[in-house]
NULOGU-421545 format. One record per residue: residue in three letters; x negated, y, z negated of N, C-alpha, C in turn. Coordinates in pm, whole numbers, padded with zeros to 5 digits, always signed. Each point is the difference from the previous one (the first is absolute). Layout:
<pts>
alaXYZXYZXYZ;...
</pts>
This chain:
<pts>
unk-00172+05583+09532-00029+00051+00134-00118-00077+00059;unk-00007-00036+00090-00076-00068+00092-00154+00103+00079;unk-00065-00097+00008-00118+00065+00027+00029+00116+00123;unk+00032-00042+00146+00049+00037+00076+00018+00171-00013;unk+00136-00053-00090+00098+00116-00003-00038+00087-00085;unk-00097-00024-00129-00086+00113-00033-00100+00092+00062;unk-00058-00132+00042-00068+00108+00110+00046+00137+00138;unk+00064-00070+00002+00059+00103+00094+00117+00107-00094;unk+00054-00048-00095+00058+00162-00053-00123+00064-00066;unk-00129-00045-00053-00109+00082-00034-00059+00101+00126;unk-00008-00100+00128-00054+00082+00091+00115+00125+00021;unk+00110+00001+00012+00096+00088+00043+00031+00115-00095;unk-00019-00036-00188+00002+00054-00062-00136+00123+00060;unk-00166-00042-00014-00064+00066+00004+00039+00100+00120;unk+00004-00077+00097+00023+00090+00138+00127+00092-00041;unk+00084-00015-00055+00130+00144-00051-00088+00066-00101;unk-00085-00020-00104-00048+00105-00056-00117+00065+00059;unk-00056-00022+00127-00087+00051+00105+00055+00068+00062;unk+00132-00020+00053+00055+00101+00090+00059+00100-00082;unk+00060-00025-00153+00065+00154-00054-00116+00043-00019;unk-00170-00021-00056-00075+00083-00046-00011+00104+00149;unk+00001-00070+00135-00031+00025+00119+00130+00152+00036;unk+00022+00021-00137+00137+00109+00031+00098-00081+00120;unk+00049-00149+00007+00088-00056+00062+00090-00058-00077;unk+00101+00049-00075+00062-00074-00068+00135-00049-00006;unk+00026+00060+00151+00138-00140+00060-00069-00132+00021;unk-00126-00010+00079-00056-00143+00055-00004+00000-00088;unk-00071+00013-00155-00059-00040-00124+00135-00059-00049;unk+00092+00070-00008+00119-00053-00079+00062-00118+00068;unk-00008+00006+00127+00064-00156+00087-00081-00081+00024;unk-00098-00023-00085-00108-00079-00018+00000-00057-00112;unk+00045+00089-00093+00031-00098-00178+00123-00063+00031;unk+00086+00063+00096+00142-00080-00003-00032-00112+00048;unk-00080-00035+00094-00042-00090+00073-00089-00116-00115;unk-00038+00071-00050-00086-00110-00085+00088-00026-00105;unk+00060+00049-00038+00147-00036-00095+00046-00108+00045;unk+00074+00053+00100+00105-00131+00118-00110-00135-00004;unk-00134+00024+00035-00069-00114+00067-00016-00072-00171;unk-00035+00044-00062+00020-00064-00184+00110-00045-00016;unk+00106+00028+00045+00121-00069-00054+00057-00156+00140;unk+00004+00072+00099-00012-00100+00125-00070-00114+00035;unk-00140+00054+00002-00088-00061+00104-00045-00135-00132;unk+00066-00134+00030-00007-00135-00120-00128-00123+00147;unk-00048-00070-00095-00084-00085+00038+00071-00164-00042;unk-00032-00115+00043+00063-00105-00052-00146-00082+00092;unk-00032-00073-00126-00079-00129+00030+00020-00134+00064;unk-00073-00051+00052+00049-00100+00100+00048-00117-00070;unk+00025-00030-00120+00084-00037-00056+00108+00076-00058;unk+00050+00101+00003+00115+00069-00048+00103+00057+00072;unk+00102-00007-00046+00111+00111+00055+00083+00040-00081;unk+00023+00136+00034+00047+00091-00039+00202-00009+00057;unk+00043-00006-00146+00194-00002+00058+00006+00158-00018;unk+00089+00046+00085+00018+00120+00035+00149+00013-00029;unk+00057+00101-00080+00139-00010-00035+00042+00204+00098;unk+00067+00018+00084+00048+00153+00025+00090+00048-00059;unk+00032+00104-00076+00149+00010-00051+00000-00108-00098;unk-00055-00055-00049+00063-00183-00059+00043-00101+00110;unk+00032+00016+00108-00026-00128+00099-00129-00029+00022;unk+00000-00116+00026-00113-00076+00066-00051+00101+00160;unk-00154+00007+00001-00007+00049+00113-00106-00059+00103;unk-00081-00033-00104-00086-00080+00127-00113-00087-00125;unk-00058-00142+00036-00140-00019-00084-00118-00012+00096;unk-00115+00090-00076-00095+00024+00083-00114-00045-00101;unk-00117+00007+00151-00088-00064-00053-00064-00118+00082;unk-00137-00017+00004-00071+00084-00018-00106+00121+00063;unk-00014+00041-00082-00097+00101+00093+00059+00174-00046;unk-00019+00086+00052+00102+00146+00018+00078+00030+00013;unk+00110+00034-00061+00141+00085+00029+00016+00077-00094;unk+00161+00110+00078+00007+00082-00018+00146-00034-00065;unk+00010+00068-00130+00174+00033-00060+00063+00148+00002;unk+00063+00042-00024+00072+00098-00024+00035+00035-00111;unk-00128+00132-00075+00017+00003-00165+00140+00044-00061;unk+00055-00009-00042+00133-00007-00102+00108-00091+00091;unk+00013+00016+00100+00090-00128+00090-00021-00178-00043;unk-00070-00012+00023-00144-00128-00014-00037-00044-00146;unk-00010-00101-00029-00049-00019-00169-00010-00151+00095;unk-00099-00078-00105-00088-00101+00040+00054-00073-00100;unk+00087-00123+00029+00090-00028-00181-00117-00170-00008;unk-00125-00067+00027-00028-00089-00016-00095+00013+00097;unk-00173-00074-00054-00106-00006+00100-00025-00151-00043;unk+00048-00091+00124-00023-00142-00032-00112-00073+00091;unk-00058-00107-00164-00139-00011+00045+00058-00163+00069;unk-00039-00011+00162+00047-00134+00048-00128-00104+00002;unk-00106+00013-00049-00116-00102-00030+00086-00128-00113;unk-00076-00096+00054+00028-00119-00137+00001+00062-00115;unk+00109-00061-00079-00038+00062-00131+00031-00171-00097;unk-00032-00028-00112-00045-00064-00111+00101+00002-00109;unk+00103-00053-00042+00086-00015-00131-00011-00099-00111;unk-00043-00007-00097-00012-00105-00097+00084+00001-00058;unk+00113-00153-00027+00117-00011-00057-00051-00088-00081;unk+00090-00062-00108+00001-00102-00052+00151-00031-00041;unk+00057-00102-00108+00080-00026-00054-00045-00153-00111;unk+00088+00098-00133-00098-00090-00089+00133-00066-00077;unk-00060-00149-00082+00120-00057-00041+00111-00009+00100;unk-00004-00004+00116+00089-00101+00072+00019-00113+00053;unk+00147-00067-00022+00057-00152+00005+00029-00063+00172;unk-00105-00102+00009-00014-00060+00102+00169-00081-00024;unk+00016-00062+00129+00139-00106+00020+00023-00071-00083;unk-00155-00070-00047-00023-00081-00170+00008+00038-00104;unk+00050+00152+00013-00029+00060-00157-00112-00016-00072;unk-00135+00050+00115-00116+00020-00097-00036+00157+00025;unk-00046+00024-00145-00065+00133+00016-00096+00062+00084;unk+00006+00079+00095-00159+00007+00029+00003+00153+00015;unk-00132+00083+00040-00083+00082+00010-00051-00002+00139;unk+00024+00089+00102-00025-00020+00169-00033+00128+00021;unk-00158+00026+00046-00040+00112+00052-00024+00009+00155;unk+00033+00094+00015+00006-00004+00148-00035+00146+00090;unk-00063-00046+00137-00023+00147+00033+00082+00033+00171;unk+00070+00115+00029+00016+00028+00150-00016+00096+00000;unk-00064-00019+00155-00053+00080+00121+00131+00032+00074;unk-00004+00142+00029+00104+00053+00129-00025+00122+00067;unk+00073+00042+00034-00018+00189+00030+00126+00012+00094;unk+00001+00132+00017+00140+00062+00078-00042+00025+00135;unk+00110-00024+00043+00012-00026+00135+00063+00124+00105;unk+00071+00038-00063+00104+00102+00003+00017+00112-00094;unk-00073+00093-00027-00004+00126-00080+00133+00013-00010;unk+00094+00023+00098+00107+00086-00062+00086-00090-00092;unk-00009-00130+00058+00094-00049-00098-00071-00006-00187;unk-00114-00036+00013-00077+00035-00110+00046+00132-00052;unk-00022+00118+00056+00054+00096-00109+00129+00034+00027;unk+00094-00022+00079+00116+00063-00037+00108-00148-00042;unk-00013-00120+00018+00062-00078-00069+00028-00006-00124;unk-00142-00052-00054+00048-00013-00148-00142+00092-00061;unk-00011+00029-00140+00001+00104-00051-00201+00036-00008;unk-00005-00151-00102-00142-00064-00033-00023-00124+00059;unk-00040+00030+00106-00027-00155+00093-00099-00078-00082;unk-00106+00063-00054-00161-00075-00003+00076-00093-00200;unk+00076+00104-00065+00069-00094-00122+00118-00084+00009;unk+00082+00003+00170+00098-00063+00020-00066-00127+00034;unk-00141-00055+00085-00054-00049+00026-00055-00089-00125;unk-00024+00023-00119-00050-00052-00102+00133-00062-00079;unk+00070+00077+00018+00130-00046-00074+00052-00130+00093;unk+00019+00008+00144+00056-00106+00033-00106-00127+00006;unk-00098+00041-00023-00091-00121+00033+00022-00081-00134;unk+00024+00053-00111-00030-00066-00129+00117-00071-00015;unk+00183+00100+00054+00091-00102-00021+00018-00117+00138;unk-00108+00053+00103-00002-00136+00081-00094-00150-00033;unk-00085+00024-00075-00105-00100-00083+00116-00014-00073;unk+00071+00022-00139+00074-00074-00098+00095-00105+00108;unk+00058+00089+00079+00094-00123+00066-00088-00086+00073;unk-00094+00041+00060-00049-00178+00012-00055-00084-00057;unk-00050+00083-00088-00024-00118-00147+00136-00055-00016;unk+00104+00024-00018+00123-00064-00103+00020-00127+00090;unk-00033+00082+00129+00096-00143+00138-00133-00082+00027;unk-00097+00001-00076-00149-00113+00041+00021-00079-00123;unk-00085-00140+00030-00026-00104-00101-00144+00057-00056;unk-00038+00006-00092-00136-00005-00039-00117-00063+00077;unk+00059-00107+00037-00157-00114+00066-00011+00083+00145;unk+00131+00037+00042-00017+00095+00166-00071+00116-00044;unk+00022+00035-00131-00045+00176+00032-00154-00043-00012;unk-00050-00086-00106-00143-00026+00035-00072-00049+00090;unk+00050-00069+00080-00021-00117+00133-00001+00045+00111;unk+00084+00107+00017+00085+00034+00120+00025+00191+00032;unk-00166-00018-00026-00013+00169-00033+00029+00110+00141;unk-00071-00075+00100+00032+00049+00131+00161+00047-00003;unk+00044-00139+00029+00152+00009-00001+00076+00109-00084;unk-00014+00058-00139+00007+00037-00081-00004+00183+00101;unk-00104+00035+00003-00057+00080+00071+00071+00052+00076;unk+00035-00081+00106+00055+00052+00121+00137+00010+00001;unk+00104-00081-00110+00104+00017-00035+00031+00146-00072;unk-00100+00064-00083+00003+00112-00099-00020+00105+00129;unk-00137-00031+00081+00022+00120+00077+00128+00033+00099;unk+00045-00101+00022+00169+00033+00134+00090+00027-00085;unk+00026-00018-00141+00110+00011-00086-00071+00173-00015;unk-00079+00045-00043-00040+00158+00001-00010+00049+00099;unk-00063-00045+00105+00051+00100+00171+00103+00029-00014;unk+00105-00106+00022+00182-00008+00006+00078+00082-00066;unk-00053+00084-00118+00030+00088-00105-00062+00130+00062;unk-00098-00002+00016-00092+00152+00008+00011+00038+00162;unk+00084-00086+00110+00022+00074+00120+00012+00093+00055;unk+00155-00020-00089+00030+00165-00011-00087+00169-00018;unk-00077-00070-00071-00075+00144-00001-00148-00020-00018;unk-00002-00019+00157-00100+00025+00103-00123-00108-00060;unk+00012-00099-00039-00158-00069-00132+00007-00111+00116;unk-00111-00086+00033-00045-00066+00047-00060-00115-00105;unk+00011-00151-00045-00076-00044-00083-00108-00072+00079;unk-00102+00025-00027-00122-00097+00082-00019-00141-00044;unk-00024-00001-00137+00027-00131-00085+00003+00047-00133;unk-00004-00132-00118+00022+00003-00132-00081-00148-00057;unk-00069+00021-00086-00089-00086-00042+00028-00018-00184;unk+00048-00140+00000+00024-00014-00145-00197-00042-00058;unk-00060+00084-00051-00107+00000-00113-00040-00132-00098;unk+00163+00008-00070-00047-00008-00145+00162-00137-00058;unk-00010-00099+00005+00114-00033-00101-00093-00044-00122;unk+00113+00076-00106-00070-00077-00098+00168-00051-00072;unk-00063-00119-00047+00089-00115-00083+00013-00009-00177;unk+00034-00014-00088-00004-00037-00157-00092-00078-00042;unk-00093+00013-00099-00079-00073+00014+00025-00153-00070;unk+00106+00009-00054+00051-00121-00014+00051-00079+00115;unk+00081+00029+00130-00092-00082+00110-00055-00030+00024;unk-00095+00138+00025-00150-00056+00043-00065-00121-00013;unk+00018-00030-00151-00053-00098-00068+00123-00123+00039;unk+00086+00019+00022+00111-00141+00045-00014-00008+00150;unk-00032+00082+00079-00037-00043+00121-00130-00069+00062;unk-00104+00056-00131-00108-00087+00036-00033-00096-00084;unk+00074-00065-00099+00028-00125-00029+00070-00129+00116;unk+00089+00101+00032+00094-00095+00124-00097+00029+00130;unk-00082+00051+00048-00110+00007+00108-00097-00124-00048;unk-00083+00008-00131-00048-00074-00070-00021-00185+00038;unk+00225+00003-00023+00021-00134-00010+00025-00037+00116;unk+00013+00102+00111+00040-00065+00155-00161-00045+00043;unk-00088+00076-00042-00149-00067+00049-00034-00060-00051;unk+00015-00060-00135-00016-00151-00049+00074-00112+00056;unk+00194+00067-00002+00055-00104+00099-00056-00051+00141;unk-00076+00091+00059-00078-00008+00160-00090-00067-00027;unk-00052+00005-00107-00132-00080+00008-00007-00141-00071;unk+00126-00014-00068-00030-00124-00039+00053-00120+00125;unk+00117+00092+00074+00034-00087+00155-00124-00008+00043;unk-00068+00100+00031-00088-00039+00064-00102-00112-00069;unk-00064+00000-00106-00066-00091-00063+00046-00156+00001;unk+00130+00000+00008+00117-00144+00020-00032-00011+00132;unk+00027+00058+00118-00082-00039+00138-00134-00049-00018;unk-00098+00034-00036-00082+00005+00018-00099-00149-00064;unk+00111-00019-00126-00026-00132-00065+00071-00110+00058;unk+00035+00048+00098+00111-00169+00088-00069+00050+00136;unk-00069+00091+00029-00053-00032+00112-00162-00096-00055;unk-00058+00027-00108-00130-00036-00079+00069-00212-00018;unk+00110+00008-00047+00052-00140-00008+00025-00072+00158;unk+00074+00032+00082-00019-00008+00125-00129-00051+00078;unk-00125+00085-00050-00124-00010+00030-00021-00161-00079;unk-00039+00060-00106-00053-00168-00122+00103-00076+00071;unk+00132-00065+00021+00017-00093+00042-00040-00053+00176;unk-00017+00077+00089-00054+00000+00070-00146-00076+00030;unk-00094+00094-00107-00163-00072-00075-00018-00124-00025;unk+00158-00011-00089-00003-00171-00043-00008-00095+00090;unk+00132+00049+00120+00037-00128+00082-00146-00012+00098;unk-00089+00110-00029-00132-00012+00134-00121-00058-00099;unk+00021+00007-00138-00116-00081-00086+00025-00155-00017;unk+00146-00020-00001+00051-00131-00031-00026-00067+00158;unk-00044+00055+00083-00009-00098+00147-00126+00020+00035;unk-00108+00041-00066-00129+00072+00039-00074-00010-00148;unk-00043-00136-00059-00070-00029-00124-00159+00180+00022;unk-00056-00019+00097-00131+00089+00015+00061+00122+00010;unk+00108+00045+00031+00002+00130-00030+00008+00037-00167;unk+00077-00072-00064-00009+00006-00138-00114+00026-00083;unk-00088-00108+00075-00128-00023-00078-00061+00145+00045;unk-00013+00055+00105-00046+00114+00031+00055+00131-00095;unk+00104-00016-00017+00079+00087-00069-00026+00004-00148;unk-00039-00114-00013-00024-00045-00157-00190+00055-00005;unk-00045-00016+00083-00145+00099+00004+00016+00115-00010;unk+00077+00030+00077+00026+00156+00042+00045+00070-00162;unk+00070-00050-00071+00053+00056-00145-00128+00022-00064;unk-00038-00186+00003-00164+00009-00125-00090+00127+00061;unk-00037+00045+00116-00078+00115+00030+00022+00109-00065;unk+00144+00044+00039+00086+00121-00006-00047+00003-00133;unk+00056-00085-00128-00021-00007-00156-00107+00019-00021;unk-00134-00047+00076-00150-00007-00075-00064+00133+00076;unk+00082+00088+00083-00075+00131+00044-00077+00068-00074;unk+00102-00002-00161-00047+00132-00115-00173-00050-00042;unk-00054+00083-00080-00128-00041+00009-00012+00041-00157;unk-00028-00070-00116-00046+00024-00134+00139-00063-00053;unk+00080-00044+00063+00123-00080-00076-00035-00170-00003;unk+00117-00035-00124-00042-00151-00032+00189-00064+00092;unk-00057-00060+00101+00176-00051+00076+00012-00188-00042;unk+00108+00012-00106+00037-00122+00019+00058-00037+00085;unk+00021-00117+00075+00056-00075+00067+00052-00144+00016;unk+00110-00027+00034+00062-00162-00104-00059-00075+00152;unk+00021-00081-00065-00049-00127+00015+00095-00052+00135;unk+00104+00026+00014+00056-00013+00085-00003+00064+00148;unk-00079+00122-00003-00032+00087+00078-00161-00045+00046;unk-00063-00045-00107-00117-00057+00043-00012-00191+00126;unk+00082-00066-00069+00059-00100+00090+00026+00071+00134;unk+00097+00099+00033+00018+00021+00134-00078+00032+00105;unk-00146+00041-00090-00091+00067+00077-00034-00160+00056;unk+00003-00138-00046-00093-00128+00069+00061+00020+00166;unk-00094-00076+00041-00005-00009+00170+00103-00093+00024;unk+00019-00121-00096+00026-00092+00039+00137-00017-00033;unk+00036+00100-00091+00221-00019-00030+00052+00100+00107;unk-00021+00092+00095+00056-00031+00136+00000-00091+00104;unk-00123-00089+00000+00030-00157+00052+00078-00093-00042;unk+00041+00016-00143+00069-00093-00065+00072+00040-00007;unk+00078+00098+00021+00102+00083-00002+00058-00055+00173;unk-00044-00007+00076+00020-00007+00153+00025-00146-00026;unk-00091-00123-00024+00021-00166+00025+00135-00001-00066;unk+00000+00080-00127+00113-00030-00130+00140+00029+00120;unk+00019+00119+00086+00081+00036+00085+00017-00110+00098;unk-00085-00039+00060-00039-00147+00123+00059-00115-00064;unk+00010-00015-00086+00025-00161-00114+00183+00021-00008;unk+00001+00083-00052+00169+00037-00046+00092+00025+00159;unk-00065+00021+00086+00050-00003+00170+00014-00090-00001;unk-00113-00089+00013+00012-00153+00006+00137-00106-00076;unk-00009+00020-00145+00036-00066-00040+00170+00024+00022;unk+00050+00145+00028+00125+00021+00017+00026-00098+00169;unk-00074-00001+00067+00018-00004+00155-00001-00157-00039;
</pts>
């Protein structure tokens, strides 16, 4: 009984045993009847609820929310349905993707009813018909997915599960808002073969890339050459530029050949240049 409606068969009660003490005890007596009737009648429904109303066993009206009135023994209230979001956790375990792999898929939907009556007078247990179809709607789309989609392609996944469960639960009155797959889990003997083969695709990436990278480095050096072989002083500069670089460290002993020491003279990029001037000549 609802706050409401207690209150007021308490007030009506007291007021009939005020009027029989009052030596009035017709008003007194049509005053308990009254608070009788208003106890059995007078129903409340929350602004999320309604109330299915069956008369005789027909359907008679769904109310709600707020105050109304039934008709005690005519009237019976066969379902008070709550139309707020409501929350279902399904899963399905050990089922075979298109590849015939095992998996484990947890999953959650959101819905609520739309339509009270069809909710209670359709089918029997909406809120376990709802759990039931969701779980045999996850196995079938596991069977009709590849593995790499169901992990990859989770959205997609999603929105396919929720229209395949609307399409089912229409009928009686369910609305799906969405459906969110959680959880796949895989064998862990995959696991371990998929990230071997992840493994070897980023070594394969990287050794392309490292092969670019050594023909763009060759590219360069021959490049260097053809601008040292026409330019004796850039060499020689270059050939300083190393001996520095090498003698930076400080408490080390740096050998250096002999050949590297020659390049540093002033005078074998001049001779390097006449030696170039002579061999013009002598071809011309």
């Amino acid at each position: 009984m609802n706050p409401i409606t207690l209150l007021i068969t308490v007030v009506l009660t007291v007021l009939g045993v005020i009027l029989i003490l009052a030596q009035l005890p017709v008003p007194g007596a049509c005053l308990f009847i009254l608070a009788v009737l208003t106890a059995f009648s007078l129903k409340m429904a929350n602004n999320w609820e309604r109330f299915v109303i069956l008369r005789a066993g027909k359907l008679s009206s769904v109310k709600g929310p707020g105050l109304f009135l039934i008709i005690p023994v005519l009237d019976s209230i066969t379902a008070v349905i709550d139309e707020r979001i409501q929350t279902t956790q399904f899963n399905a375990e050990q089922a075979l993707t298109r590849d015939t792999v095992p998996v484990n898929v947890d999953a959650v939907i959101f819905w609520h009813v739309h339509n009270a009556q069809h909710a209670a007078l359709n089918i029997t247990d909406y809120r376990q018909a709802i759990d039931r179809v969701a779980q045999t709607s996850l196995r079938e789309m596991i069977g009709s997915s590849l593995l790499s989609a169901l992990l990859s392609e989770r959205k997609t996944a999603d929105e396919v599960l929720r229209t395949e469960i609307a399409r089912k639960t229409a009928d009686w009155g369910i609305s799906v808002n969405s459906v969110e797959i959680r959880d796949v889990a895989i064998p862990v003997a995959l696991q371990d073969a998929m990230s071997r083969q992840a493994q070897a695709e980023r070594e394969k990436e990287a050794r392309v890339i490292l092969g670019s990278a050594e023909a763009a480095i060759a590219a360069k050096f021959v490049e260097a050459a053809r601008t040292y072989a026409g330019e004796p002083a850039a060499l020689h500069l270059r050939a300083m530029n190393i001996i520095y670089e090498t003698t930076k460290e400080r408490g080390a002993t740096i050998l250096i050949p002999t050949s590297m020491v020659d390049s540093m003279s002033v005078a074998l990029p001049a001779a390097m240049m006449e030696q170039g001037k002579l061999g013009g000549k002598s071809g011309g």
